[in-house]
CHARMM-style PDB file with segment names, atoms N, HN, CA, C and O in Angstrom:
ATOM      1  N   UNK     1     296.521 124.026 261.285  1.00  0.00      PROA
ATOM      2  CA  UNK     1     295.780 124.688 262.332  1.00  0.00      PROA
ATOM      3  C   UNK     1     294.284 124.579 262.008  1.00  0.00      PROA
ATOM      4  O   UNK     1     293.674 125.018 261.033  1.00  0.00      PROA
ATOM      5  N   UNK     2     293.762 123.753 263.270  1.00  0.00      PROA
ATOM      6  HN  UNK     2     294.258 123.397 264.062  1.00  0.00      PROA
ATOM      7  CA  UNK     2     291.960 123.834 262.675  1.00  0.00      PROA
ATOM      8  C   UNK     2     291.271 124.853 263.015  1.00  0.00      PROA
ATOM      9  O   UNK     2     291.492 125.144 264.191  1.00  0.00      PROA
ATOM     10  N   UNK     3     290.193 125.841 262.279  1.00  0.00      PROA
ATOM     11  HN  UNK     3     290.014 125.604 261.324  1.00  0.00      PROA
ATOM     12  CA  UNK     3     289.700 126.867 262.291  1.00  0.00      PROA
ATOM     13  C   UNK     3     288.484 126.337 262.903  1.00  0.00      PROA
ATOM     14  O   UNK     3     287.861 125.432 262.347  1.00  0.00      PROA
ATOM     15  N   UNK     4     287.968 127.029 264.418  1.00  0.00      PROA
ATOM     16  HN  UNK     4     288.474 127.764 264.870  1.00  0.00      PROA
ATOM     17  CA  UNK     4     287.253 126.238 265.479  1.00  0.00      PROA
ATOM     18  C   UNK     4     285.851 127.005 264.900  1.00  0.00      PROA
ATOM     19  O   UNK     4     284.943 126.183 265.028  1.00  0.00      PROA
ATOM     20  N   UNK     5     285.424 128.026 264.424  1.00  0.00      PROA
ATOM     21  HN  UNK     5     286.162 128.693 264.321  1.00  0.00      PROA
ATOM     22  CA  UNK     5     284.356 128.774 263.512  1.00  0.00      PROA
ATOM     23  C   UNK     5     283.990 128.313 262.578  1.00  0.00      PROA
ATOM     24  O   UNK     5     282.901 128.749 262.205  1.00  0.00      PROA
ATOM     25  N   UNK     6     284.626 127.253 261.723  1.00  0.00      PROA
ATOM     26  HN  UNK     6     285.511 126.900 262.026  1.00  0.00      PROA
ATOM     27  CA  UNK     6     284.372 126.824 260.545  1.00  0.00      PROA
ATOM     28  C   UNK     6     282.439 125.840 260.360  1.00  0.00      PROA
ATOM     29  O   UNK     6     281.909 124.899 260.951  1.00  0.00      PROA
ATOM     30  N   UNK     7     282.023 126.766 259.230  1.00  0.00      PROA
ATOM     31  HN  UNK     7     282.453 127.530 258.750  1.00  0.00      PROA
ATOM     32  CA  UNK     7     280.518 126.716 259.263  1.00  0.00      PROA
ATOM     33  C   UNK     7     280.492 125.172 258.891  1.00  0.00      PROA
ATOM     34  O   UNK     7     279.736 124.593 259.671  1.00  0.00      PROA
ATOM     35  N   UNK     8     280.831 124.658 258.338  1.00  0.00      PROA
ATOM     36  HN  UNK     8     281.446 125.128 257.705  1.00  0.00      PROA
ATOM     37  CA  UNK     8     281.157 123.394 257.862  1.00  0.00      PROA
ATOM     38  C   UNK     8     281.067 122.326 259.218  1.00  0.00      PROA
ATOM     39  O   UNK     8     280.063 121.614 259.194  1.00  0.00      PROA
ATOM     40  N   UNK     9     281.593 122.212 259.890  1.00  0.00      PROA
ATOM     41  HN  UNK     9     282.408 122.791 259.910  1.00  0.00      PROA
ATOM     42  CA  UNK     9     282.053 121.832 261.389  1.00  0.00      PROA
ATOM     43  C   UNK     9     280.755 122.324 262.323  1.00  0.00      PROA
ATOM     44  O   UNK     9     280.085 121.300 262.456  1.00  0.00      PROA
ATOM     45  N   UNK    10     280.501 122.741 262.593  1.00  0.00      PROA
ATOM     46  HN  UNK    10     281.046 123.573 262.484  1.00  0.00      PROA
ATOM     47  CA  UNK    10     279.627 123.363 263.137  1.00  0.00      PROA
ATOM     48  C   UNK    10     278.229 122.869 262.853  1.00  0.00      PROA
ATOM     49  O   UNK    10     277.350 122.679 263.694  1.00  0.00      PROA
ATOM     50  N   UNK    11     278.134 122.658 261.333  1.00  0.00      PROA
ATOM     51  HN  UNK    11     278.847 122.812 260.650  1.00  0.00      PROA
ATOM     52  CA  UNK    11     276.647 122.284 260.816  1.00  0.00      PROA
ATOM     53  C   UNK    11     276.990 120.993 260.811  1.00  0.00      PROA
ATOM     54  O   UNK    11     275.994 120.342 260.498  1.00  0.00      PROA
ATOM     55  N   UNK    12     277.897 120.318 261.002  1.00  0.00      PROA
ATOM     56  HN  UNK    12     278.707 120.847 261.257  1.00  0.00      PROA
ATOM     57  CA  UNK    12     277.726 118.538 260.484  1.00  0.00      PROA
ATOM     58  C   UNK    12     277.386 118.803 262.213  1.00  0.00      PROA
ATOM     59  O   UNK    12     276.224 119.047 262.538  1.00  0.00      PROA
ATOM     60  N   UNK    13     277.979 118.765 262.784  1.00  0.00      PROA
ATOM     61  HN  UNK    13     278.923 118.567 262.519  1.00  0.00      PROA
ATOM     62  CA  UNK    13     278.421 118.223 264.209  1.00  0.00      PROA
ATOM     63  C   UNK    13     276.447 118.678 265.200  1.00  0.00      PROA
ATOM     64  O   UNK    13     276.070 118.042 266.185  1.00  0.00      PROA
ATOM     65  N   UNK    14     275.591 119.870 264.535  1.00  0.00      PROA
ATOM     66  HN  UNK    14     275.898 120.387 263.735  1.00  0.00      PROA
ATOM     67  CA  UNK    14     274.165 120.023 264.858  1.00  0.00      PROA
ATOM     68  C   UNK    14     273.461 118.833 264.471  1.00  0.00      PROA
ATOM     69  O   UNK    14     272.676 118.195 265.172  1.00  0.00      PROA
ATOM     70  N   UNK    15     273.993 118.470 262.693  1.00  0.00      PROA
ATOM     71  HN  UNK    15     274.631 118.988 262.123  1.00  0.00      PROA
ATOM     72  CA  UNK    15     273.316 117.324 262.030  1.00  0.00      PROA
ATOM     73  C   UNK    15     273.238 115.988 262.870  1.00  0.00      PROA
ATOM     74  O   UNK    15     272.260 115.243 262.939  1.00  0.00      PROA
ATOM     75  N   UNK    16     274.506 115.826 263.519  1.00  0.00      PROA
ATOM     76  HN  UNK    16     275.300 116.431 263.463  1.00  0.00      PROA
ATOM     77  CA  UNK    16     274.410 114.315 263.966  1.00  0.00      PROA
ATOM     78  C   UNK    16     273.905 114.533 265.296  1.00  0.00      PROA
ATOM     79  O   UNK    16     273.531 113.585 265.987  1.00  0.00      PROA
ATOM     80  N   UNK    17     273.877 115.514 265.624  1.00  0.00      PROA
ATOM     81  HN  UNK    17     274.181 116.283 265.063  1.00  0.00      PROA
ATOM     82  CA  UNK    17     273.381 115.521 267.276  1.00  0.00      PROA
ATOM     83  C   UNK    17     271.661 114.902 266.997  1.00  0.00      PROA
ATOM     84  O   UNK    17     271.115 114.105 267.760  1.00  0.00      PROA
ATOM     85  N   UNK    18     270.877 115.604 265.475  1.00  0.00      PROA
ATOM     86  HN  UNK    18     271.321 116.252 264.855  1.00  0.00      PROA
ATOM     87  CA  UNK    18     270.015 115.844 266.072  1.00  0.00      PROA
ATOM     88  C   UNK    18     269.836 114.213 265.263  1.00  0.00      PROA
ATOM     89  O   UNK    18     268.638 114.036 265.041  1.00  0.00      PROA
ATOM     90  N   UNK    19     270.268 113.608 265.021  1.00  0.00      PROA
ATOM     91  HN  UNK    19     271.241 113.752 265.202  1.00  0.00      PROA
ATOM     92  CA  UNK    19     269.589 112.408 263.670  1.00  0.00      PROA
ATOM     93  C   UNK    19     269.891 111.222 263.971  1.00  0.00      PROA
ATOM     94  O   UNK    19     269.741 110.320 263.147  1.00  0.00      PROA
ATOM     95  N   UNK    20     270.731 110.830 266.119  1.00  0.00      PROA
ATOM     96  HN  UNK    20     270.852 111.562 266.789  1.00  0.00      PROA
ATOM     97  CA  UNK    20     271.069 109.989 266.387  1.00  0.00      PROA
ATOM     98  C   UNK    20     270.217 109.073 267.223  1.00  0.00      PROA
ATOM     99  O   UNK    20     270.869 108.198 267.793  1.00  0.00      PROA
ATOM    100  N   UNK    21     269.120 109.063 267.403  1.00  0.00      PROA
ATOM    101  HN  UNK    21     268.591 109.774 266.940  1.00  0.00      PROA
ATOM    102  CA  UNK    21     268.546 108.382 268.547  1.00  0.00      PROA
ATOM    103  C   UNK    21     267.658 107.262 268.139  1.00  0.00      PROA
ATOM    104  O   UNK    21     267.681 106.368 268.985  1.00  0.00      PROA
ATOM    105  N   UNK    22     266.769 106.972 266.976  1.00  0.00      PROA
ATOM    106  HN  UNK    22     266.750 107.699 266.289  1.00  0.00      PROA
ATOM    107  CA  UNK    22     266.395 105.968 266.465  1.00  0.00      PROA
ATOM    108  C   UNK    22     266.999 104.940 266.095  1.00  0.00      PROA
ATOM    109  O   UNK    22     266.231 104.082 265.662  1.00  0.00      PROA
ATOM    110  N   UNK    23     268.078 104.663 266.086  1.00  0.00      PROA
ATOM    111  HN  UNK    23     268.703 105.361 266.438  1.00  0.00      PROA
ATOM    112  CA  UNK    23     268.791 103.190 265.936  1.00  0.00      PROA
ATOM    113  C   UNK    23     268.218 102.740 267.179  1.00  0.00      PROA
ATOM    114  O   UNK    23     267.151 102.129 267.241  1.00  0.00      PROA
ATOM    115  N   UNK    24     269.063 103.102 268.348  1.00  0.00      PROA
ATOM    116  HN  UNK    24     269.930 103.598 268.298  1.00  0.00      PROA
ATOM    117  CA  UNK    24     269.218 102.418 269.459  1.00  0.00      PROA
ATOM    118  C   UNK    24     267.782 101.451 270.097  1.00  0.00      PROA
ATOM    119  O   UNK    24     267.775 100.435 270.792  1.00  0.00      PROA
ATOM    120  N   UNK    25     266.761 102.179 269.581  1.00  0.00      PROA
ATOM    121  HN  UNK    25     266.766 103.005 269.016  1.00  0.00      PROA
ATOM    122  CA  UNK    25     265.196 101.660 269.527  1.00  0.00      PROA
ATOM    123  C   UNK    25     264.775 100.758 268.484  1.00  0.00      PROA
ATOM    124  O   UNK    25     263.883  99.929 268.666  1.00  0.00      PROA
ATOM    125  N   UNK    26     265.400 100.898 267.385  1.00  0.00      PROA
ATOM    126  HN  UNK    26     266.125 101.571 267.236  1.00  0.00      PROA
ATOM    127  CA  UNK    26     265.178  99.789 266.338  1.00  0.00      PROA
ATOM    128  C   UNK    26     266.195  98.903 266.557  1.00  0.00      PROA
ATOM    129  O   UNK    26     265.765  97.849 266.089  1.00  0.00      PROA
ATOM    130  N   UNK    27     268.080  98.566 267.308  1.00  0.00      PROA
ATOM    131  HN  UNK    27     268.429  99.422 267.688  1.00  0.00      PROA
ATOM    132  CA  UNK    27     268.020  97.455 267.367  1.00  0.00      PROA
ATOM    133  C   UNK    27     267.637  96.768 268.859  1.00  0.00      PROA
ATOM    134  O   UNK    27     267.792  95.558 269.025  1.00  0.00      PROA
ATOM    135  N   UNK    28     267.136  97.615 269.903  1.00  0.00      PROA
ATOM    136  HN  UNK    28     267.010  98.598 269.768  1.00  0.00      PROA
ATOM    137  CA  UNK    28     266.590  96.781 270.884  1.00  0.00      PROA
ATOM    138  C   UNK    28     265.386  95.779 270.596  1.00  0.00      PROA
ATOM    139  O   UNK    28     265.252  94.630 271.016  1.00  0.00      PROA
ATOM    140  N   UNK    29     264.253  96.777 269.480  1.00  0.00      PROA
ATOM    141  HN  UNK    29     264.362  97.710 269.140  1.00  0.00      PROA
ATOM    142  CA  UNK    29     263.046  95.974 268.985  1.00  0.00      PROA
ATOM    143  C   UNK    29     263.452  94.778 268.234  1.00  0.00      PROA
ATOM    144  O   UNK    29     262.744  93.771 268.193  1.00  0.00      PROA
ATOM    145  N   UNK    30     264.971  94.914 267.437  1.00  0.00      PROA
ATOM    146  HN  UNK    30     265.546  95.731 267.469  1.00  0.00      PROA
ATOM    147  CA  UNK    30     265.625  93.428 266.644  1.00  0.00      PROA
ATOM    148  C   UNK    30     266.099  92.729 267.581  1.00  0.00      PROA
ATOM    149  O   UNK    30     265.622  91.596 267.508  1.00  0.00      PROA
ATOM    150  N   UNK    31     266.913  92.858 268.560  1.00  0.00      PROA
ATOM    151  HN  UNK    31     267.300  93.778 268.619  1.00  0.00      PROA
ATOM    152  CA  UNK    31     267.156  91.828 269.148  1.00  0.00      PROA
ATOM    153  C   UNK    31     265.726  91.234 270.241  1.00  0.00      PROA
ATOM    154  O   UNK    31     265.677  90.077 270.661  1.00  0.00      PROA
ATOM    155  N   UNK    32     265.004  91.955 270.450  1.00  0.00      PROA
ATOM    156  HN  UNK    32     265.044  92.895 270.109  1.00  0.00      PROA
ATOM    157  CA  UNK    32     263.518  91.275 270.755  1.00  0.00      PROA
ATOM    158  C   UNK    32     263.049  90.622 270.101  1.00  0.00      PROA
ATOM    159  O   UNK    32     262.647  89.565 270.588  1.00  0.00      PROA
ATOM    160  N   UNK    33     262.870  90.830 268.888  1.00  0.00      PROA
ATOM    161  HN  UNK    33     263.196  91.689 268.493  1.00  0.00      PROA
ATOM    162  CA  UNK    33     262.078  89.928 267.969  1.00  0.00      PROA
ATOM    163  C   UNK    33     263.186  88.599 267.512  1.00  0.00      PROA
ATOM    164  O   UNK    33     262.951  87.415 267.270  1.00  0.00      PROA
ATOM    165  N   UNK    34     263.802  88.978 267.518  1.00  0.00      PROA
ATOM    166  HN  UNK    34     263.993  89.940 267.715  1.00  0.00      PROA
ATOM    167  CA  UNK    34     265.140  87.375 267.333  1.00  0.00      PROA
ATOM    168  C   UNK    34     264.979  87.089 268.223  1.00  0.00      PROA
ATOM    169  O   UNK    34     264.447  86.022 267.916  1.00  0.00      PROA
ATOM    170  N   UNK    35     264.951  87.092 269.804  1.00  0.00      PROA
ATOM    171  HN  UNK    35     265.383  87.958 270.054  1.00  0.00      PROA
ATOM    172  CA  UNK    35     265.039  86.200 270.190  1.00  0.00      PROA
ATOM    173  C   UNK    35     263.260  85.430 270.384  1.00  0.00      PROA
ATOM    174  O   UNK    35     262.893  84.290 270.672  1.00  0.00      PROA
ATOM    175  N   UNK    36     262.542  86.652 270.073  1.00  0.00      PROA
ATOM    176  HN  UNK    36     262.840  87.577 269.839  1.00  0.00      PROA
ATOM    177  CA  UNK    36     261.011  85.774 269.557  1.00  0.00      PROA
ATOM    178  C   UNK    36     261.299  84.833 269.332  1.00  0.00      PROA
ATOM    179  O   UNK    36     261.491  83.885 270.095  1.00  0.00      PROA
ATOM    180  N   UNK    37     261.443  84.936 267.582  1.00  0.00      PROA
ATOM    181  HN  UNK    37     261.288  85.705 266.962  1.00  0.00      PROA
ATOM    182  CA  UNK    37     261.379  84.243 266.657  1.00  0.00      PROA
ATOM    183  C   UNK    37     262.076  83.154 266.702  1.00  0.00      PROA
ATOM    184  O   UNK    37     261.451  82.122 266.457  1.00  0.00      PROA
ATOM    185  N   UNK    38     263.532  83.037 267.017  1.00  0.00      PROA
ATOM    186  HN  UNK    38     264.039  83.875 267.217  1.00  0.00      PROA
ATOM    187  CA  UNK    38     264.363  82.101 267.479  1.00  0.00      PROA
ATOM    188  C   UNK    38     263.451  81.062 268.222  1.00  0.00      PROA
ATOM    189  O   UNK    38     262.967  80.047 267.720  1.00  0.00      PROA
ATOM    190  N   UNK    39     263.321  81.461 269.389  1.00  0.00      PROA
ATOM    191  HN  UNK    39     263.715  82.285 269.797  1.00  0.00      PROA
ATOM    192  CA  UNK    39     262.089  80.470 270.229  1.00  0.00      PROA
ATOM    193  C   UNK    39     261.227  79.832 269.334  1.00  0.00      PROA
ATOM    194  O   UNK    39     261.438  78.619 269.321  1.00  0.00      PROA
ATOM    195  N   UNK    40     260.531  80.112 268.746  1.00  0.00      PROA
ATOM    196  HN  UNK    40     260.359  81.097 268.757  1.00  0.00      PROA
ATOM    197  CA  UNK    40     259.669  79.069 267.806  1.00  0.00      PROA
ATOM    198  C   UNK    40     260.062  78.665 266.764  1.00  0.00      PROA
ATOM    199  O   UNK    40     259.458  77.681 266.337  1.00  0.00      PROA
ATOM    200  N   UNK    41     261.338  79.278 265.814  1.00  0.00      PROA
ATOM    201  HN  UNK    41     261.829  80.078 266.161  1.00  0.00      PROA
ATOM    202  CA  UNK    41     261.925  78.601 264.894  1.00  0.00      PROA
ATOM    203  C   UNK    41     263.264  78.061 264.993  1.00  0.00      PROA
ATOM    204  O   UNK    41     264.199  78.420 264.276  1.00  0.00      PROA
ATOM    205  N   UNK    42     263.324  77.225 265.864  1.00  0.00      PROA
ATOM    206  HN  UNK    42     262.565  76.934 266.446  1.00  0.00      PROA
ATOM    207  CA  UNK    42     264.731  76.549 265.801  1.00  0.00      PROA
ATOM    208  C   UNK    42     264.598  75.308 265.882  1.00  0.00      PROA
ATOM    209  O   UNK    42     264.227  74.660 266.861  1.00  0.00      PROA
ATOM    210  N   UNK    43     264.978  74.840 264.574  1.00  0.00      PROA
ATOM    211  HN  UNK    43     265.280  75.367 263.779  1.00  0.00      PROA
ATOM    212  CA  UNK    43     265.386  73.630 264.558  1.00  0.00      PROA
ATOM    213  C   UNK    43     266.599  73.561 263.373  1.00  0.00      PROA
ATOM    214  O   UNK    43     267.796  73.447 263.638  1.00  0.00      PROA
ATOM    215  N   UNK    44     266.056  73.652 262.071  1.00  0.00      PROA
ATOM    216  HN  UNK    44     265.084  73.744 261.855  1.00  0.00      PROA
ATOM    217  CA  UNK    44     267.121  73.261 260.922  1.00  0.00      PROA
ATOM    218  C   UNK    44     267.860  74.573 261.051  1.00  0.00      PROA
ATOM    219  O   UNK    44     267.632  75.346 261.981  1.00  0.00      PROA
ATOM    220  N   UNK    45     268.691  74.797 260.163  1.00  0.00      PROA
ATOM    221  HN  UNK    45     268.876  74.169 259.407  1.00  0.00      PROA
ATOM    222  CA  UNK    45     269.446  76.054 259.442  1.00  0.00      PROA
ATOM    223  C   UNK    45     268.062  76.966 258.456  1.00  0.00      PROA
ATOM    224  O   UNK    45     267.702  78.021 258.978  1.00  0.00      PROA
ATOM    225  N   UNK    46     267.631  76.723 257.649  1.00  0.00      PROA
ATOM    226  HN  UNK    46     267.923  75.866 257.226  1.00  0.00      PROA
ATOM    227  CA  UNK    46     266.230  76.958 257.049  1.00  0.00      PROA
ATOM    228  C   UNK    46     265.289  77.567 258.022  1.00  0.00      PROA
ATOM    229  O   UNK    46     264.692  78.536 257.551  1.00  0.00      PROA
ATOM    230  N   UNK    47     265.020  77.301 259.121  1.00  0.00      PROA
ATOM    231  HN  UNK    47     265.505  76.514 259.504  1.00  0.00      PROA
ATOM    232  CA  UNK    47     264.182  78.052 260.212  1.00  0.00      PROA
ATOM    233  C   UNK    47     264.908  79.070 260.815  1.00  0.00      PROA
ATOM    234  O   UNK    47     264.284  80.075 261.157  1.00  0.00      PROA
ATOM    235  N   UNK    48     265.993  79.013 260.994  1.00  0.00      PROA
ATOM    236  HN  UNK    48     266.500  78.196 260.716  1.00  0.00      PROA
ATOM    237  CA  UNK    48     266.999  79.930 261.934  1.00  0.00      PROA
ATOM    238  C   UNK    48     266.865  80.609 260.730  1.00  0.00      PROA
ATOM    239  O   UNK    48     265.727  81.077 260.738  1.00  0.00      PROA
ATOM    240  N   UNK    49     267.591  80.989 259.414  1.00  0.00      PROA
ATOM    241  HN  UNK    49     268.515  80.608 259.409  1.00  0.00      PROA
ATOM    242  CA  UNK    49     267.399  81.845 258.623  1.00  0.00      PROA
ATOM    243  C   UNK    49     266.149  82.355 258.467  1.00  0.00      PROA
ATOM    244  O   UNK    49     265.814  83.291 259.193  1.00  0.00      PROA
ATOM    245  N   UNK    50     265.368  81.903 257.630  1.00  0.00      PROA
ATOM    246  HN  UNK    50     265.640  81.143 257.040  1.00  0.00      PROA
ATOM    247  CA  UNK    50     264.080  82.397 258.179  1.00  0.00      PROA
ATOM    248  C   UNK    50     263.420  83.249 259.635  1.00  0.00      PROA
ATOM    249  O   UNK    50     262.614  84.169 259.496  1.00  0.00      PROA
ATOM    250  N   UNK    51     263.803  82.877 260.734  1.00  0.00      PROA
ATOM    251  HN  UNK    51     264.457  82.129 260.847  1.00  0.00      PROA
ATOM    252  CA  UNK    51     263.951  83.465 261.859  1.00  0.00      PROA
ATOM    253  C   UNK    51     264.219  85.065 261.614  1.00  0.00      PROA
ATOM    254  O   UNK    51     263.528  86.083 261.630  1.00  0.00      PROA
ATOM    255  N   UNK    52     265.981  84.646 261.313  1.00  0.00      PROA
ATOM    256  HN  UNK    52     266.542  83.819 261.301  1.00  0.00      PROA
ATOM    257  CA  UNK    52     266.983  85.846 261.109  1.00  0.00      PROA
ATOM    258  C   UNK    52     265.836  87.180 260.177  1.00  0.00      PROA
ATOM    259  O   UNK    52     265.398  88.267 260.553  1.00  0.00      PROA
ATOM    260  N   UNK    53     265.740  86.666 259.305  1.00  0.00      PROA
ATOM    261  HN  UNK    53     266.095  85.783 258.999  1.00  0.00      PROA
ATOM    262  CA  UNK    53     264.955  87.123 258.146  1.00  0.00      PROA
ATOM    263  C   UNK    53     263.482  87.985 258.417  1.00  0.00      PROA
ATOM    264  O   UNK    53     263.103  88.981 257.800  1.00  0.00      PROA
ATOM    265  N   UNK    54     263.038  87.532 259.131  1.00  0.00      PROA
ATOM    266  HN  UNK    54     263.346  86.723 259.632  1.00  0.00      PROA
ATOM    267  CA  UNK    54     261.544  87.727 259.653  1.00  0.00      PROA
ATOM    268  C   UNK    54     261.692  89.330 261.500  1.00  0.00      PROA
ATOM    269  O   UNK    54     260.968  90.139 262.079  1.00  0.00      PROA
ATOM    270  N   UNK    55     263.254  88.756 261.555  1.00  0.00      PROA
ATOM    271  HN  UNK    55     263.842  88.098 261.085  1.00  0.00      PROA
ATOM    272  CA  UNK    55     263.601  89.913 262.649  1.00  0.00      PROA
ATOM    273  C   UNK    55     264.078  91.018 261.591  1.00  0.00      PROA
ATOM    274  O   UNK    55     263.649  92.021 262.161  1.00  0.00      PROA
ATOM    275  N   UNK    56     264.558  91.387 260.666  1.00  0.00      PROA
ATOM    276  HN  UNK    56     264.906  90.572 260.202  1.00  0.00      PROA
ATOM    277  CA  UNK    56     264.977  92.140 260.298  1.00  0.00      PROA
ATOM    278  C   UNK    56     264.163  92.980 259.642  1.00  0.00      PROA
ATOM    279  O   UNK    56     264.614  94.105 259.428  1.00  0.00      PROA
ATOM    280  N   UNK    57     262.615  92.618 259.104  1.00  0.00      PROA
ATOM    281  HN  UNK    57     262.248  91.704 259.278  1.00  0.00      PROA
ATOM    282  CA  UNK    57     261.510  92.879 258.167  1.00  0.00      PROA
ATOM    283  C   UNK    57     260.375  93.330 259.333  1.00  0.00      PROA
ATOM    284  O   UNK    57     259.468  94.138 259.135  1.00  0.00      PROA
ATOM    285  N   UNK    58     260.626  92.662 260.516  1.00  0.00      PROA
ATOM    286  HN  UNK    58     261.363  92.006 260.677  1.00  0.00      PROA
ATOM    287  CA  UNK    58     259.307  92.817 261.175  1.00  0.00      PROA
ATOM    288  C   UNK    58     258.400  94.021 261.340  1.00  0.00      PROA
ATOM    289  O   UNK    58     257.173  94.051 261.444  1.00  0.00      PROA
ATOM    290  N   UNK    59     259.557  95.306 261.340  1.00  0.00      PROA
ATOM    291  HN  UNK    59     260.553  95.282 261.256  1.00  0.00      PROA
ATOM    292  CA  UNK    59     258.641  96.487 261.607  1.00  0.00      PROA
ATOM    293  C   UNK    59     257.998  97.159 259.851  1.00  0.00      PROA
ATOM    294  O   UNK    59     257.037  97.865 259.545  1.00  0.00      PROA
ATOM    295  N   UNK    60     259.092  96.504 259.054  1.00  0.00      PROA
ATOM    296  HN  UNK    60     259.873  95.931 259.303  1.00  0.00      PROA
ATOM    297  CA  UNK    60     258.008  96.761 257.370  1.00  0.00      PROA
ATOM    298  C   UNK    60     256.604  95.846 256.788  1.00  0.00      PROA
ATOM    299  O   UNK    60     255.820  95.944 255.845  1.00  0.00      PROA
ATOM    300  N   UNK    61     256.808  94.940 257.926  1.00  0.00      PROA
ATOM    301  HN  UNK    61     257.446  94.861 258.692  1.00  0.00      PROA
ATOM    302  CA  UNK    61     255.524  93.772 257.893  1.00  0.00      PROA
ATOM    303  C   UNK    61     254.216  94.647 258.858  1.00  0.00      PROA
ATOM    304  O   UNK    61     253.009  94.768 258.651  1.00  0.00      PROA
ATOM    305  N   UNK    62     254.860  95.007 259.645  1.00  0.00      PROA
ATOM    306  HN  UNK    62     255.841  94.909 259.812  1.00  0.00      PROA
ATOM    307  CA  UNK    62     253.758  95.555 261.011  1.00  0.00      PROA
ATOM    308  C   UNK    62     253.158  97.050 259.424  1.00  0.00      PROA
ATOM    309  O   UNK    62     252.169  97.046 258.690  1.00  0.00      PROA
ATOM    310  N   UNK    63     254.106  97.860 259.510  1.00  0.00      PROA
ATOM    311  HN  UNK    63     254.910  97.863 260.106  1.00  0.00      PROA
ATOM    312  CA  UNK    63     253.672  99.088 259.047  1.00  0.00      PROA
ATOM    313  C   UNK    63     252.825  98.952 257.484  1.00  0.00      PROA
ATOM    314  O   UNK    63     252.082  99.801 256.990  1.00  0.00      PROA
ATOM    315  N   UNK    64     253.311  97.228 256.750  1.00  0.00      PROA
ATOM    316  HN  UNK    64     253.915  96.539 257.152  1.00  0.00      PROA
ATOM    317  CA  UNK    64     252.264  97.534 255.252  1.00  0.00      PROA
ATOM    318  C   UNK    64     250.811  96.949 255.815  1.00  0.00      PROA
ATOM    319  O   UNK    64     249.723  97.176 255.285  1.00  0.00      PROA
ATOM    320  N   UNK    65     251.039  96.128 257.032  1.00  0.00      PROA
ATOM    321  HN  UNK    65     251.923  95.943 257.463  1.00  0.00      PROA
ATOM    322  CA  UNK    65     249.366  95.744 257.213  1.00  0.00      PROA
ATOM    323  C   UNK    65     248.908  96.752 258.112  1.00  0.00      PROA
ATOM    324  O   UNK    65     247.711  97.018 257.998  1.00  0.00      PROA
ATOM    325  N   UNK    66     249.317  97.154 258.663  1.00  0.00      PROA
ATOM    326  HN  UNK    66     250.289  96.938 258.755  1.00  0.00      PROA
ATOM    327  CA  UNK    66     248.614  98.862 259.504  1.00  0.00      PROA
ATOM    328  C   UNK    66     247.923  99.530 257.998  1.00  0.00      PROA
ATOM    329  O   UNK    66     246.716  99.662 257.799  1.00  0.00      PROA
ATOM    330  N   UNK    67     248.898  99.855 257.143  1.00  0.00      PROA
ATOM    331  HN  UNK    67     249.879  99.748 257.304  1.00  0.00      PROA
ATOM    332  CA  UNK    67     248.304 100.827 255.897  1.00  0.00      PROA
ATOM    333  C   UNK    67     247.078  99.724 255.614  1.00  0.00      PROA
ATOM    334  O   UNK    67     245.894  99.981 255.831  1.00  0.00      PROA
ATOM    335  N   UNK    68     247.433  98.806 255.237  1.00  0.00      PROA
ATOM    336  HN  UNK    68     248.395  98.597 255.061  1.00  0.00      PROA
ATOM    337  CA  UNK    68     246.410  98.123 254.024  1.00  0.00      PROA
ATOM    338  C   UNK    68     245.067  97.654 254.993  1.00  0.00      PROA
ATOM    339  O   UNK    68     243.936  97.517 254.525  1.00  0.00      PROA
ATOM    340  N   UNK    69     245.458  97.414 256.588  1.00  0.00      PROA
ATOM    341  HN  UNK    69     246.376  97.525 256.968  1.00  0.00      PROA
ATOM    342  CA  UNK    69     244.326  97.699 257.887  1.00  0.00      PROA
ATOM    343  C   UNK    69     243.245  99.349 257.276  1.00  0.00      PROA
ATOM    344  O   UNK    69     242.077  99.508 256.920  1.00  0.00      PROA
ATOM    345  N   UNK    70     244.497 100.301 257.447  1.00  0.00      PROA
ATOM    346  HN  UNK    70     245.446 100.172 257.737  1.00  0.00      PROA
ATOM    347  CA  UNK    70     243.542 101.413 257.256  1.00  0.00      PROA
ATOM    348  C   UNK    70     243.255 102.141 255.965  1.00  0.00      PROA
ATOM    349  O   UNK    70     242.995 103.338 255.844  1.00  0.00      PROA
ATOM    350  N   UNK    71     243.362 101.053 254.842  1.00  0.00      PROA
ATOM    351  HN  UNK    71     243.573 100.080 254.940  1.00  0.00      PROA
ATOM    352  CA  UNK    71     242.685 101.470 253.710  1.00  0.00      PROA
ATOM    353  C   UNK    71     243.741 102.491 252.957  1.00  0.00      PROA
ATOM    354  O   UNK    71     243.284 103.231 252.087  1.00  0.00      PROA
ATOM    355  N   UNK    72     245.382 102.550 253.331  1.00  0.00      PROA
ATOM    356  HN  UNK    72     245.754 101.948 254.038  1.00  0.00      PROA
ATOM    357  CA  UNK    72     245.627 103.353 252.297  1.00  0.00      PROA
ATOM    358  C   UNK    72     246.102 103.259 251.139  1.00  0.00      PROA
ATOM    359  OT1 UNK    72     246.182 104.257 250.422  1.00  0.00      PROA
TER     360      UNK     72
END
């Protein structure tokens, strides 16, 4: 019998409500940038990886030259 009060239950089920909505924005921005990147790097296997590679990093590339832009 599941105990429908249980604090346990109750606090996970607030947790995920509130901690779900940033994926869905980070992989729309990945599949944007793949298919960027794709567009100008396709030719070998070596570019397509690279490609792959460069979509998955893009927003830790944007955010260390923003810092090192503003001096921190």
């Amino acid at each position: 019998m599941l105990n429908k009060d249980n604090k346990y239950t109750s606090s996970r089920m607030i947790n995920v409500s509130q901690h779900g909505g940033i994926g869905g924005i980070w992989f729309l921005g990945f599949i944007g940038t793949l298919f960027y990147y794709l567009h100008f790097h396709s030719g070998t296997i070596k570019l397509v990886a690279f490609a792959i590679f460069k979509a998955v990093f893009w927003l830790a590339y944007l955010i260390y030259y923003l810092f090192q832009f503003m001096k921190i």
